[in-house]
C-alpha positions in Angstrom: -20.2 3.6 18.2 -16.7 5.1 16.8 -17.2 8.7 15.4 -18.1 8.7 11.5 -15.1 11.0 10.7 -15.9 11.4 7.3 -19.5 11.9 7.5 -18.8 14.2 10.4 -15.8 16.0 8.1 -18.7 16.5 5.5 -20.8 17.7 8.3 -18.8 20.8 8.7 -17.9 21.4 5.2 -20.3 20.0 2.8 -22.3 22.6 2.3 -20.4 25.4 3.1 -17.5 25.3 1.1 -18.3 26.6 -2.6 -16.7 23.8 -4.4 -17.3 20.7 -3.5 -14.5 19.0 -5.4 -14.8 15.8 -3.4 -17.9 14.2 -4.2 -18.4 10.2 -3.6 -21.2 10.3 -7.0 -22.2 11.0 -9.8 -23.7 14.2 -11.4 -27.6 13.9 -10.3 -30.6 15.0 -12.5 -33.8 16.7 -11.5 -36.9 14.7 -10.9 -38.3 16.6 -14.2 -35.2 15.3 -16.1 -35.3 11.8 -15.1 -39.0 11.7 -16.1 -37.9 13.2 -19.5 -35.3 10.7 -19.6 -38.0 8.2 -19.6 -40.7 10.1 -21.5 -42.8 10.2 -19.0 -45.0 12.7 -17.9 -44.4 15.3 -15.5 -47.1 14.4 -13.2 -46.3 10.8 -13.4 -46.5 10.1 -9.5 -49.8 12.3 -9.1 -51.6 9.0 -8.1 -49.1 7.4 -6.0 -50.2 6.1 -2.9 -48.1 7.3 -0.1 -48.5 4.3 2.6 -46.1 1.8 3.8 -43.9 -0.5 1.6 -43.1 -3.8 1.6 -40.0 -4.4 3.6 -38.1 -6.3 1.1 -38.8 -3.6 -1.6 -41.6 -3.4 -4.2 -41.7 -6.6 -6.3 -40.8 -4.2 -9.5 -38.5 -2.6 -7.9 -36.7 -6.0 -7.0 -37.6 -7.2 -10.4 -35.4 -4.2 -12.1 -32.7 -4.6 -9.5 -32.2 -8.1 -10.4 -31.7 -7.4 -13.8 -28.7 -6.1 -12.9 -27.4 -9.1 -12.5 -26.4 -12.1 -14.7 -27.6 -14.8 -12.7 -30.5 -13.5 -10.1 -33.9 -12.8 -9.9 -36.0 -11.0 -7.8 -36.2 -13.4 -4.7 -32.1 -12.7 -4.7 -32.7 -9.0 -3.2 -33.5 -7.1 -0.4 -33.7 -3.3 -0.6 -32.5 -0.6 1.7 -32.8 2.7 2.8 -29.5 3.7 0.8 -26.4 1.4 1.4 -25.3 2.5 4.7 -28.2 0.5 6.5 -27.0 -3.0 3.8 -23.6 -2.4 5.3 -25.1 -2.4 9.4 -27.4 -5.2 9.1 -25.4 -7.3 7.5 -22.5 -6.9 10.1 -24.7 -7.4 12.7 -26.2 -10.6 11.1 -23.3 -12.5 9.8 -21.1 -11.6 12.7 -20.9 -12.4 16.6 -18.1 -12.2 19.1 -16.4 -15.2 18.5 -15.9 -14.7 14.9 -12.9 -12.9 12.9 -13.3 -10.9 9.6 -11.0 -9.4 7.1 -11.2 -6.0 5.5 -9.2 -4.9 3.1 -8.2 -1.6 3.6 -8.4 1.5 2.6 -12.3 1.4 2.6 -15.3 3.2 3.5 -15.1 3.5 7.3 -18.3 1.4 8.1 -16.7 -2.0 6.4 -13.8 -1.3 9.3 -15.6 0.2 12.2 -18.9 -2.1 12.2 -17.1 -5.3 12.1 -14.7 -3.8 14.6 -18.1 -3.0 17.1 -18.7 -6.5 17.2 -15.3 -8.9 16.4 -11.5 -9.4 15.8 -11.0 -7.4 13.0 -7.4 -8.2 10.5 -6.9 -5.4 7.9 -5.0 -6.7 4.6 -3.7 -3.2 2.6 -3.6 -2.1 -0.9 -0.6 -1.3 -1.8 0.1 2.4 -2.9 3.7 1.9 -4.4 1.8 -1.1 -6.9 -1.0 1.0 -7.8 -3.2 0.0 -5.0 -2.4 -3.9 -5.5 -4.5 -6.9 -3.7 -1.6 -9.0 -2.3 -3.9 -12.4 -2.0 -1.1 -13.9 0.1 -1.8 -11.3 3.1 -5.6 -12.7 2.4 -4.6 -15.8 3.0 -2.3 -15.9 6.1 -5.1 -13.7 7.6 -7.5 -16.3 7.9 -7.6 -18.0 11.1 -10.4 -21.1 12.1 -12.9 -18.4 13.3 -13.0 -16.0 10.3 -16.3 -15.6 8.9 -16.2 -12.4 6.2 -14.0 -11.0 4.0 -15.1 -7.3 3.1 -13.8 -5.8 -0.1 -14.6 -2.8 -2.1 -14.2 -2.5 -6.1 -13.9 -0.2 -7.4 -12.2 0.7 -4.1 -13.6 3.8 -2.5 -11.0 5.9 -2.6 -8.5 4.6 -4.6 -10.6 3.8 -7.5 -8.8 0.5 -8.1 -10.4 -2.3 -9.7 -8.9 -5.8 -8.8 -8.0 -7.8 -11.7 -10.4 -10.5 -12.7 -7.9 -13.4 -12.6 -6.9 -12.1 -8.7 -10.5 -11.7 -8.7 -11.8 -15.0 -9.1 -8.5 -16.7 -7.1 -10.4 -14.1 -4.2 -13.4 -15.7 -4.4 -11.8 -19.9 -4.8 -9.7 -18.5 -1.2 -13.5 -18.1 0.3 -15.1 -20.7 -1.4 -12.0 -23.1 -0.1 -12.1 -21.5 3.7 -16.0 -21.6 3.7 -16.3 -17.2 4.2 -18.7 -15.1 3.4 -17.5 -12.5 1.1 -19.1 -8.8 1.4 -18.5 -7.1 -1.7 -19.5 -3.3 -2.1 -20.1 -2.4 -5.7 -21.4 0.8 -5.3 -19.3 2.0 -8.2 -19.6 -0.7 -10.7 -20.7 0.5 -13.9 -18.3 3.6 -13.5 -15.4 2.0 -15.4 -13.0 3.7 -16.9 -11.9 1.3 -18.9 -15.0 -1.2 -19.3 -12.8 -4.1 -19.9 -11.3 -4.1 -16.3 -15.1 -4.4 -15.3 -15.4 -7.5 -12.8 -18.0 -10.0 -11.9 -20.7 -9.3 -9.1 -20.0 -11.3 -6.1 -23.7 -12.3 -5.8 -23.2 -13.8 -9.4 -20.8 -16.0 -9.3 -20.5 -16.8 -5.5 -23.1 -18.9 -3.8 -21.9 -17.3 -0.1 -21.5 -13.8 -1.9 -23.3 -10.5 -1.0 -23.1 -7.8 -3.6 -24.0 -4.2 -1.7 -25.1 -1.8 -4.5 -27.1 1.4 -4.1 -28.4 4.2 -6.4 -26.2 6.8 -5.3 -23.4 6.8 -6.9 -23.1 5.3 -10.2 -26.5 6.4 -11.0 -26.4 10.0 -9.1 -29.6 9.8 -7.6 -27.9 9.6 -3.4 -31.3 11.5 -2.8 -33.6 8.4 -3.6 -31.9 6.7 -0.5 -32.7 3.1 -2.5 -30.0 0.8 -1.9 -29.6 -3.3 -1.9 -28.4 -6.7 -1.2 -28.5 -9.4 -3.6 -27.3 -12.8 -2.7 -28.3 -16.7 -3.2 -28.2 -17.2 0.6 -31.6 -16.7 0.8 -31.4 -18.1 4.8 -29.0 -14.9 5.1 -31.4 -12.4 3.0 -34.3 -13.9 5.5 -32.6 -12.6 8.2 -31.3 -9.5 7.0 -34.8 -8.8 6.1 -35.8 -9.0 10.2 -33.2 -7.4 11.0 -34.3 -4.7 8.7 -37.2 -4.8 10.9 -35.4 -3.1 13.8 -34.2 -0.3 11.4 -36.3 1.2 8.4 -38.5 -1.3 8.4 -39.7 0.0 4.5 -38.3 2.6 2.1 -39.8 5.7 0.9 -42.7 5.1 -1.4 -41.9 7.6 -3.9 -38.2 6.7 -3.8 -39.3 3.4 -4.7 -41.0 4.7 -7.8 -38.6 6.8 -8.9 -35.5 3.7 -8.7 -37.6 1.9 -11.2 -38.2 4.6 -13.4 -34.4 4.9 -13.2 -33.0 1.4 -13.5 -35.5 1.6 -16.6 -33.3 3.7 -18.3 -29.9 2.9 -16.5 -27.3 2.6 -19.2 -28.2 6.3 -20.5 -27.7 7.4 -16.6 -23.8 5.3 -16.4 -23.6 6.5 -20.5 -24.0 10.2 -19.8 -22.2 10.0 -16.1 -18.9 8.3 -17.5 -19.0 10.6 -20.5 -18.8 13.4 -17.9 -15.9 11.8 -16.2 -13.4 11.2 -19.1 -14.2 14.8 -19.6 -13.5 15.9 -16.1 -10.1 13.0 -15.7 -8.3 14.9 -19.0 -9.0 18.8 -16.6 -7.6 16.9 -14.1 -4.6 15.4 -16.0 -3.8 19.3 -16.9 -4.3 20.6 -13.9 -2.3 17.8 -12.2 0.3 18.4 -14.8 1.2 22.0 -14.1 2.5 20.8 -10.9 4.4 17.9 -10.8 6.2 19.2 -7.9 3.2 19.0 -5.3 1.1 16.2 -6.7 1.8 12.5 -8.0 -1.6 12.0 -9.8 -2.8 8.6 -11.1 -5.7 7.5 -13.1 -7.9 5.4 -11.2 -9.4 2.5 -12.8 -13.3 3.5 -11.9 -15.5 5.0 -9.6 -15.7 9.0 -10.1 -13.1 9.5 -6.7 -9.4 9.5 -7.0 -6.6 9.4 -4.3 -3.6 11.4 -5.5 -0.9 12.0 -3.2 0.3 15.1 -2.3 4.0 15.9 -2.0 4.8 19.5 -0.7 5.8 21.2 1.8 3.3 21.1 5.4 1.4 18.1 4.4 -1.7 17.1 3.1 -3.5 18.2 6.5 -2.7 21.6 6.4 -2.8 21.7 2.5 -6.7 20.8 2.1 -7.5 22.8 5.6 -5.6 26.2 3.9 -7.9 25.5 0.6 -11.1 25.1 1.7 -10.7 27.9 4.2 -9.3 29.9 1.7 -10.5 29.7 -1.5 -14.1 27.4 -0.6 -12.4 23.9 -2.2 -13.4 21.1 -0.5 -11.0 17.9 -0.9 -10.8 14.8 2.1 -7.2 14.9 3.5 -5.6 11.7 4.5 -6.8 11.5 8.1 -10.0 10.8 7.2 -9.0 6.9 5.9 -7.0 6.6 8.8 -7.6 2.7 9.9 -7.7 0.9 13.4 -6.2 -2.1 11.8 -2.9 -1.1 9.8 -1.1 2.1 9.2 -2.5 3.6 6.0 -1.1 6.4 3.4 -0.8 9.9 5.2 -0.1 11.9 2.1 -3.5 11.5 0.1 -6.5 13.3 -0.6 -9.3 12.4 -2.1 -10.4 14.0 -5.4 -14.1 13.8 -7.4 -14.4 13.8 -10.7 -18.2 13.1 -11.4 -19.7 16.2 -10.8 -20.3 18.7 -13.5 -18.8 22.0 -12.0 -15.5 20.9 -12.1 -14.1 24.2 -14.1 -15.0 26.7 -11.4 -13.5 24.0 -8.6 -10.2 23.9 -10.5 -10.2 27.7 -11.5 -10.5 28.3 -7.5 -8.4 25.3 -6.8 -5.2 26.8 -9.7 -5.7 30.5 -7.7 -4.8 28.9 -4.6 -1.9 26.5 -6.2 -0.7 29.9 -8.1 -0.3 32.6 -5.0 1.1 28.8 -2.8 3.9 27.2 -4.9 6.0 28.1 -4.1 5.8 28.2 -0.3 4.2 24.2 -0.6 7.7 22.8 -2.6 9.1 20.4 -0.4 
């Protein structure tokens, strides 16, 4: 297998660096607060047995995962241990030598370096000068007799682009007409900036759809490790589910428990975590602002990541390596969203903006900018 640059990036940095400024989720509670949250009491799992579960998920679990949806019920999942395992078994499933997908790029590495494992692999870009536009013509003269998949992510990790829902549902006609599977990770629906630009779930409205979702990162709670995949192909969940077999083969009891208790109460979670972000995108606007010499700095449409580029002096390499080592600030440079497939942007970094601690990030992150300006104008 390729080398997981970002997970090993976050490896050596993660928890070393004293601002993590980078963060893929949400703010996260404490077990005693989500309980509150609920009104439950604080010993509330005292009782719970801790044998194996069932591989598909616990049938309330399943049951509060499909009302997520508009148009699924609990046969339509199959839970995971988080989303990274949804992404590997279902690569491995609905692909085999022969075939051909398409991923559209940039994207979390796995939808690019699975498929690549295992098939021909076309990447179709977002385009940075159109604020990360979907260009459904490079879809289409991508597609060759053999291609099985199309992988897309909205809102796109890192950009946070959301696709527009008329370009949306031509997407979806272009796989319905070609006969494709179409992998869609919505890890960060329900973290709209702008709830209007929300789209449909793939799993929803397409009958060869597979919507990937997980509690991570809209809801916060990445330490649960409950992810999912909901689809009408149920012959494709079946054998997702044996697959699953050869991997987790259940989730965590207590995790279990804890999802529902948390998809019971699920629009206070997004409520309170998109409250926190509009908070944290107008620090960010201001900060951004004071130096419009070294950053071009975009809203995103959703998720609680951003991809601003970075125009000074060295380049964004050097730039995040000098400010983590420096003053503890941990951003993602460029490098790690490089792609087999396509030349992607080499002047980005990726920013989060979910977290609660952004004022002492940007008070370290201004001390560096102050003592650096002017040294980084190009």
């Amino acid at each position: 297998m390729r080398n997981f640059i970002l997970e090993t990036y976050f490896s050596k940095w993660e928890f070393r660096a004293k601002h993590h400024m980078t963060a893929s989720d949400a703010q996260s509670v404490t077990m005693g607060q989500l309980l509150d949250m609920a009104d439950l009491p604080r010993d509330a799992l005292s009782d719970l047995h801790l044998g194996y579960t069932q591989t598909w998920g616990a049938p309330d679990l399943r049951q509060a995962i499909s009302e997520t949806y508009d148009r699924l019920g609990p046969e339509n999942i199959l839970c995971f241990a988080g989303a990274e395992e949804g992404v590997y078994a279902a690569m491995r499933v609905l692909l085999s030598k022969d075939d051909h997908a398409i991923v559209v790029v940039p994207n979390y590495q796995a939808a690019e370096t699975l498929p690549l494992e295992i098939c021909a692999v076309t990447g179709v870009g977002l385009d940075p000068d159109r604020h990360w536009h979907l260009d459904l013509n490079k879809i289409r003269d991508a597609i060759k007799p053999n291609t099985k998949l199309i992988s897309v992510c909205f809102p796109n990790n890192p950009t946070g682009h959301i696709i527009p829902k008329e370009d949306y549902k031509a997407l979806i006609q272009i796989c319905r007409d070609h006969d494709l599977y179409l992998f869609s990770d919505e890890v960060y629906r329900g973290l709209e900036l702008d709830i209007g630009k929300r789209i449909d779930q793939a799993a929803d409205v397409y009958e060869k759809g597979l919507s990937l979702n997980v509690m991570s990162k809209a809801y916060g709670l990445p330490g649960l490790r409950i992810g999912w995949i909901a689809s009408k192909d149920k012959t494709v969940l079946d054998a997702l589910e044996k697959y699953k077999h050869y991997l987790s083969i259940c989730n965590s009891a207590p995790s279990e428990r804890l999802a529902v208790i948390a998809l019971g109460v699920r629009e206070r979670l997004l409520n309170k975590n998109r409250t926190l972000m509009r908070a944290n995108i107008e620090k960010l606007d201001a900060f951004f602002g004071d130096y419009p010499d070294i950053f071009d700095w975009h809203h995103p449409d959703g998720s609680c990541i951003g991809f601003p580029r970075f125009k000074g002096r060295g380049g964004v390499e050097a730039f995040c390596q000098s400010l983590v080592e420096e003053e503890g600030v941990l951003l993602l440079p460029a490098s790690i969203y490089q792609s087999e497939l396509m030349e992607t942007p080499d002047d980005r970094f990726r920013i989060g903006f979910g977290r609660a601690n952004m004022d002492a990030g940007l008070t370290a992150f201004r001390a560096f900018m102050n003592r650096k300006h002017n040294e980084l104008k190009s």
